[in-house]
C-alpha positions in Angstrom: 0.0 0.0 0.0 1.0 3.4 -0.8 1.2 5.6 2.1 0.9 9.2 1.8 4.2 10.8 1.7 2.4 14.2 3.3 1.4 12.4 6.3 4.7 10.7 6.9 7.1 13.2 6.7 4.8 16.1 8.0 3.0 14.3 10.8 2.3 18.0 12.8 0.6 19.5 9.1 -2.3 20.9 9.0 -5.4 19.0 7.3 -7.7 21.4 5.4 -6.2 24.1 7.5 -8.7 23.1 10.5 -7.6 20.4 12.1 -3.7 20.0 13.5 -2.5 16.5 14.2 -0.2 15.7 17.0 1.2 12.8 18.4 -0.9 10.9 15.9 -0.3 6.5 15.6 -0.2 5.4 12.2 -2.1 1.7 11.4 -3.0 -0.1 8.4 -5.6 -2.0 7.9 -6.3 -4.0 4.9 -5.9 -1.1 2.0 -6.6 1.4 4.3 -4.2 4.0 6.4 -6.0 4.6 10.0 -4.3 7.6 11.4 -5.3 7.6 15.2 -4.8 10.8 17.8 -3.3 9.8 20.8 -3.7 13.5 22.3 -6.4 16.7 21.9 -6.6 18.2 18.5 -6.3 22.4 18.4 -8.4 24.4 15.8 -11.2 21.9 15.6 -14.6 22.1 16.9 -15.2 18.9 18.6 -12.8 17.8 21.5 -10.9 14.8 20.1 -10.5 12.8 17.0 -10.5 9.2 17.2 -9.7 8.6 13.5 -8.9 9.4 10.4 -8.4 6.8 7.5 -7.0 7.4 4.2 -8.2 5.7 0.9 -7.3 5.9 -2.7 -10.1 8.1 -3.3 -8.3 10.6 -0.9 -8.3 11.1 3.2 -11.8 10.8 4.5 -12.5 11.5 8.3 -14.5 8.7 10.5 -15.7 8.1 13.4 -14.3 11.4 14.4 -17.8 13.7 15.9 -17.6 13.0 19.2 -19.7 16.1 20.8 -19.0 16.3 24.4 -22.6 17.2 26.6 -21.4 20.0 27.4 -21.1 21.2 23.7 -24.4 20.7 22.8 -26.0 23.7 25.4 -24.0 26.3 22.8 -26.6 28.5 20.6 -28.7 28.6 24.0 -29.2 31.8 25.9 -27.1 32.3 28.7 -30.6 32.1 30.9 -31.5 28.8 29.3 -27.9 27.5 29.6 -27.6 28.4 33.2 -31.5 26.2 33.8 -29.8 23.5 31.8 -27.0 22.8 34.1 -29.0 23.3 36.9 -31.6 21.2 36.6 -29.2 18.6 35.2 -26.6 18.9 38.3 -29.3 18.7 40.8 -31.0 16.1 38.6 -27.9 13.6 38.8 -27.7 14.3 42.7 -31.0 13.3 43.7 -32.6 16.3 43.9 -36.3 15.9 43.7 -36.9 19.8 43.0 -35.0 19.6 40.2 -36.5 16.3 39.4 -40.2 17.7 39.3 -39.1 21.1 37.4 -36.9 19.3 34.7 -40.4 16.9 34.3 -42.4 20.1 34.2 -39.8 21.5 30.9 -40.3 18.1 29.2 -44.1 18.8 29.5 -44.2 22.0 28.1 -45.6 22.2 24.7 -44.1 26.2 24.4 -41.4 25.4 21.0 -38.7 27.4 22.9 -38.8 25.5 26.0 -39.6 21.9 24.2 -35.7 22.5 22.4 -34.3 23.3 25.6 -35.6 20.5 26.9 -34.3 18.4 24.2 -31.1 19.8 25.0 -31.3 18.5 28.9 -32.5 15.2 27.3 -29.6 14.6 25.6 -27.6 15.4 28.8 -29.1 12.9 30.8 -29.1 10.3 27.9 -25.8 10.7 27.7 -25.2 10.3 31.8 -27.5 7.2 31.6 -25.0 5.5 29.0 -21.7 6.4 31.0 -23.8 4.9 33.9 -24.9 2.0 32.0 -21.3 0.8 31.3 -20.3 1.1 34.9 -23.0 -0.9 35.4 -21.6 -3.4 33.0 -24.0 -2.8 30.8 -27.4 -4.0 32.5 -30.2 -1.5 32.8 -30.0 1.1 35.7 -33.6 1.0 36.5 -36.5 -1.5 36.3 -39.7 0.1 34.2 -42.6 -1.5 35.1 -46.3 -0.5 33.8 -49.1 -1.1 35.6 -53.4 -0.6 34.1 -56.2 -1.9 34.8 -59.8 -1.1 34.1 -60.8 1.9 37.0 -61.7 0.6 40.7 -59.3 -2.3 40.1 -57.7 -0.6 42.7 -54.2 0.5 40.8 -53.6 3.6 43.4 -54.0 1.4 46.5 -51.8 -1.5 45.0 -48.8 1.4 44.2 -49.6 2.9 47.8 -48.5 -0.7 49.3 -46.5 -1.9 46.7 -44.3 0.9 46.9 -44.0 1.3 50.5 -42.9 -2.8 50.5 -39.9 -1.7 48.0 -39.2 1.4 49.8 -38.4 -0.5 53.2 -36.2 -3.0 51.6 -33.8 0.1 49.9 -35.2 0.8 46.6 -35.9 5.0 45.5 -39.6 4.2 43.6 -40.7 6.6 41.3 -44.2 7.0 40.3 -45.7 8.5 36.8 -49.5 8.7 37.4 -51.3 9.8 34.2 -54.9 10.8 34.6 -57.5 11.7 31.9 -57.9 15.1 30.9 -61.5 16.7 30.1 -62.5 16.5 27.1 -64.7 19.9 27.2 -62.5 21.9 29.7 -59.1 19.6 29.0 -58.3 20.1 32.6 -57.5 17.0 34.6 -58.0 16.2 38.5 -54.4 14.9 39.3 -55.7 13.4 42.2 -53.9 9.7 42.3 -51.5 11.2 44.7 -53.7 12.3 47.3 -54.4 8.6 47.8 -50.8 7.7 48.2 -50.7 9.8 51.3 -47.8 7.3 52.6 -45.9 7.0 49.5 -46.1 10.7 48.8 -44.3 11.4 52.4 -41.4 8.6 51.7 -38.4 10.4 50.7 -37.0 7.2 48.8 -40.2 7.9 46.9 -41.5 10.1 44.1 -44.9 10.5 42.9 -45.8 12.4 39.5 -49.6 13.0 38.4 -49.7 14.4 34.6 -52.4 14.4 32.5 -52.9 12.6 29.0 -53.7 15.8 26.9 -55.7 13.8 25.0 -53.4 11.2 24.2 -54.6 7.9 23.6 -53.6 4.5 25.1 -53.4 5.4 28.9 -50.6 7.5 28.6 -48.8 10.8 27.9 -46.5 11.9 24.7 -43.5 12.4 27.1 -44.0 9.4 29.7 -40.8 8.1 28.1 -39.2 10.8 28.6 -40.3 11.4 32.2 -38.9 7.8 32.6 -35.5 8.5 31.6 -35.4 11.5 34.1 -36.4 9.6 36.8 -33.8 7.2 35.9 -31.4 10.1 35.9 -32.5 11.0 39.3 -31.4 7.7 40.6 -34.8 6.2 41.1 -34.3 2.4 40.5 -37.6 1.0 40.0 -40.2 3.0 37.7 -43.8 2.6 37.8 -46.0 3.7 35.1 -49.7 3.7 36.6 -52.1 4.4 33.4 -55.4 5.8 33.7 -58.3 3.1 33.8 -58.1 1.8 30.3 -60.3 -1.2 28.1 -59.0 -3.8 26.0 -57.4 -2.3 23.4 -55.5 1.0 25.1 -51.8 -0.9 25.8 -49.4 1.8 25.0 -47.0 1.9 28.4 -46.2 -2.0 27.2 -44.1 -0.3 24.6 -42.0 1.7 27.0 -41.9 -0.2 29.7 -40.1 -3.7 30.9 -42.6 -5.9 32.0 -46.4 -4.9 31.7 -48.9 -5.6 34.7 -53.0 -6.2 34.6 -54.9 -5.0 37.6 -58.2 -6.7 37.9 -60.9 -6.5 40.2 -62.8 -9.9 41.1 -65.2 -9.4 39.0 -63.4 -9.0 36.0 -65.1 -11.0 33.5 -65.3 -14.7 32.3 -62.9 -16.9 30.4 -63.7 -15.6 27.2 -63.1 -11.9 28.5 -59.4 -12.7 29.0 -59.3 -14.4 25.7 -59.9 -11.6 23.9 -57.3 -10.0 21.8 -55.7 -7.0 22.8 -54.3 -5.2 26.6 -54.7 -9.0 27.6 -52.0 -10.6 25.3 -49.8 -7.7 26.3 -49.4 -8.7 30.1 -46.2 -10.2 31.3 -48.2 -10.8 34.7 -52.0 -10.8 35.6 -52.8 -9.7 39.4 -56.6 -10.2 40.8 -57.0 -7.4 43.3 -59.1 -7.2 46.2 -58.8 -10.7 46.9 -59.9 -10.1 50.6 -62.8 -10.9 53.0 -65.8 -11.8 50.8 -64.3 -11.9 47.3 -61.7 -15.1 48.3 -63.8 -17.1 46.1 -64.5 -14.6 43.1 -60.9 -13.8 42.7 -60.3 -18.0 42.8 -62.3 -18.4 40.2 -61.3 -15.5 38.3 -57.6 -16.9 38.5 -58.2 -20.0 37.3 -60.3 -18.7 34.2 -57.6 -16.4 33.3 -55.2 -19.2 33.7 -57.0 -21.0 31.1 -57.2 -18.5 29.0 -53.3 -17.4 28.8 -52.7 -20.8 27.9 -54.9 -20.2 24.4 -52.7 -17.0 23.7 -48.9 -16.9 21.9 -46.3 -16.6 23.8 -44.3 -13.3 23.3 -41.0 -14.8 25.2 -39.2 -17.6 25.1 -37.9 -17.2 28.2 -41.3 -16.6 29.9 -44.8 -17.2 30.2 -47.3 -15.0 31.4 -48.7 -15.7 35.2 -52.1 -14.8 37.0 -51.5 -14.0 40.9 -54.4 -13.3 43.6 -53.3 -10.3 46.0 -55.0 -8.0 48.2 -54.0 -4.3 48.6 -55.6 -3.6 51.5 -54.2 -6.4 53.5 -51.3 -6.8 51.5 -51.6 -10.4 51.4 -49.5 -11.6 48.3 -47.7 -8.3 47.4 -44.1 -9.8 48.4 -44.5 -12.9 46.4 -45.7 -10.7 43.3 -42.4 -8.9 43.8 -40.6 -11.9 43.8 -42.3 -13.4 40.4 -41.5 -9.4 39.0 -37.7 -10.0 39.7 -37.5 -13.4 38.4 -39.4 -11.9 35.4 -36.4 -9.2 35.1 -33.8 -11.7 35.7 -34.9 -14.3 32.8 -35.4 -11.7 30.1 -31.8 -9.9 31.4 -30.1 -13.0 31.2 -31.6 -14.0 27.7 -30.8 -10.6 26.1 -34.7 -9.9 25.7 -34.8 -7.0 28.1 -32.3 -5.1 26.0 -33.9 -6.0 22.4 -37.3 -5.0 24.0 -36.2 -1.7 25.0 -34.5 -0.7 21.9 -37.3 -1.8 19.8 -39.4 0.3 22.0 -37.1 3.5 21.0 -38.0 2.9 17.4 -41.8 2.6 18.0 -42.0 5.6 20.9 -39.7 7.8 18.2 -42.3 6.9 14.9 -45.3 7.7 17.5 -43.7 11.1 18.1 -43.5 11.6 14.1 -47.2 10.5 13.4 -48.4 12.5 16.5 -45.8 16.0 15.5 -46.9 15.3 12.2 -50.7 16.1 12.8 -49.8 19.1 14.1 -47.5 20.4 11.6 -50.3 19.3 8.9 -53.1 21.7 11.1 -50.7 24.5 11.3 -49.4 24.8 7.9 -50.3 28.2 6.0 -51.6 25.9 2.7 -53.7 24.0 5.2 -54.7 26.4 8.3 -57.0 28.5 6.4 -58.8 25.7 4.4 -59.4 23.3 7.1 -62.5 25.3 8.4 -64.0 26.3 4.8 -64.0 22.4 4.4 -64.9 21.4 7.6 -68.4 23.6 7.2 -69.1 21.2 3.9 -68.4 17.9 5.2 -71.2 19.3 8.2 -73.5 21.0 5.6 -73.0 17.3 3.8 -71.4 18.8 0.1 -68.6 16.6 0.8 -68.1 13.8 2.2 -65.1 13.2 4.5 -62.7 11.6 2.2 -62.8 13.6 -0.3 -62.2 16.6 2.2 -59.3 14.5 3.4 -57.8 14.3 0.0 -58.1 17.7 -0.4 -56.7 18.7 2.2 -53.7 16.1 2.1 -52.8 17.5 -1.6 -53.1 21.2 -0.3 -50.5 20.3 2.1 -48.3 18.4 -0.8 -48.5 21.0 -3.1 -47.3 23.6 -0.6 -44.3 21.2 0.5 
């Protein structure tokens, strides 16, 4: 191979008049020259290059972006820049304020403050992977999602769950998510008023937020309130829902193991056959099993038993188990806990916990492109003012639907 003579007799040149090589370790590698820096590089924008490798076709540069965290806060005000490394310094030390107020940013759906907290995002994401390693790799937290048709008694089951895991050493963080109104869009945030325990632990945190509107039980930025939490040092995550049906299953795609909450009376065999939140569950817990509703909850065990055994298995490494507990007297909560490690332990040791959760970055990151999409489509100028004009003739009847659909779809193309 023909080695540039430039490179070896000039190692200290300058490259394009940006970048300055020193101390740099010459390799070859198959018909390639790999020209590594063993030191920091001056006049260059990013803080070290890893390597350079030299073809025939001429020196190309690879692998060689490697933007520190704290590079990617320039362009910010100096304001927005100081709130950054504040909330991210106190975020990394526990600090539950900051915790709560960087949760609040993620929320926000002002543009300004929806970059900046992109901006802390990345921050954290990038803590979580240096964490991660020193960790040898295995997840820093354990996501679980918990839903449940409403009065299965999800609030009570956290309230004793999470007091349980509390006394044994573990920081538990909540994400409630409670319907908004769809008149007023407010929402009632009340789940933690009837944590009142919980909500005074201090290896606790408990976070109401309401859906917006956003289907399947959950919020656009659960995942992201996840990954804070994670940040904070919480090591178990539980994503309560609001009371959801059969077909509302969206925390099982950001969470690692996915929990029905049923009440005794939960339906027959064929109810737990049916397609949908059902097939999702890693575990199925009967509530409530207490005083006079023993023998319901029995029954109901044993039907749903049966009808697991008609569904697919998702894992190889796991199938799906039904559990009788009671909140109130919190009779069976310990053993659930320990079928919920053993669950986490199988699908760690298999490798399934780690596929799962980076297939659940792809699907969480399309969801956030269909749903940013929508709103780009109803604010565009060649759309905004049509929309109403064609709404008032799909109501008067003149159109139908579709056809406004299209019409609206190709106003939006041809404006592109």
């Amino acid at each position: 191979m023909k080695i540039p003579s430039l490179l070896l007799r000039f190692p200290h040149c300058y490259f394009s008049r940006r970048t300055y090589f020193v101390n740099c370790h010459f390799t070859s590698r198959a018909d390639l020259l790999c020209i590594e820096s063993l030191g920091p590089v001056h006049h260059c924008p990013t803080k070290w290059i890893r390597s350079w490798i030299c073809s025939s076709s001429g020196l190309r540069r690879e692998l060689c972006q490697q933007v520190a965290p704290d590079q990617q806060i320039e362009g910010l005000p100096d304001r927005e820049q100081r709130l950054v490394d504040r909330l991210y310094n106190g975020l990394i030390r526990g600090h539950r304020a900051c915790l709560a107020e960087a949760i609040t940013l993620v929320e926000s759906t002002q543009s300004r403050k929806k970059k900046v907290a992109q901006v802390l995002l990345q921050k954290v994401l990038s803590y979580h992977r240096e964490q991660e390693k020193l960790n040898q790799g295995k997840p820093l937290a354990f996501r679980v999602g918990l839903s449940g048709p409403p009065g299965a008694g999800k609030s009570t089951f956290i309230e004793c769950f999470g007091k349980m895991l509390t006394e044994r050493k573990y920081k538990v963080s909540v994400l409630a998510v409670d319907p908004s109104s769809s008149t007023s869009g407010g929402s009632l945030l009340g789940d933690k008023t009837r944590m009142t325990e919980l909500s005074r632990d201090m290896n606790a945190y408990i976070r109401p937020s309401p859906t917006r509107g956003t289907l399947g039980g959950v919020t656009r930025t659960t995942n992201e309130a996840i990954l804070l939490c994670e940040g904070g040092g919480y090591n178990v995550v539980l994503v309560e829902t609001v009371g959801v049906g059969q077909s509302e299953f969206a925390v099982a795609d950001m969470v690692d193991m996915f929990i029905l909450l049923l009440p005794p009376a939960g339906g027959d065999e064929l109810q737990g056959i049916k397609r949908g939140i059902i097939e999702m569950a890693d575990l199925v817990a009967i509530n409530k099993a207490d005083g006079d509703l023993v023998v319901p909850a029995r029954r109901i065990q044993a039907e749903y038993v049966s009808a697991l055994k008609l569904l697919r298995r998702r894992s190889k490494v796991w199938r799906p188990k039904v559990m009788r507990i009671s909140a109130k007297t919190g009779e069976g909560i310990s053993d659930m806990w320990d079928k919920m490690t053993e669950f986490h332990d199988l699908m760690l040791t298999s490798g399934e916990l780690i596929a799962k959760r980076r297939r659940q970055q792809k699907v969480w990151m399309w969801n956030l492109i269909q749903e940013n999409m929508l709103e780009h489509f109803r604010s565009h100028l060649a759309v905004k003012d049509k929309i109403p004009l064609l709404e008032e003739k799909v109501l008067s009847g003149v159109l139908s639907p579709g056809l406004a659909a299209d019409l609206l779809l190709k106003a939006f193309k041809d404006g592109l």
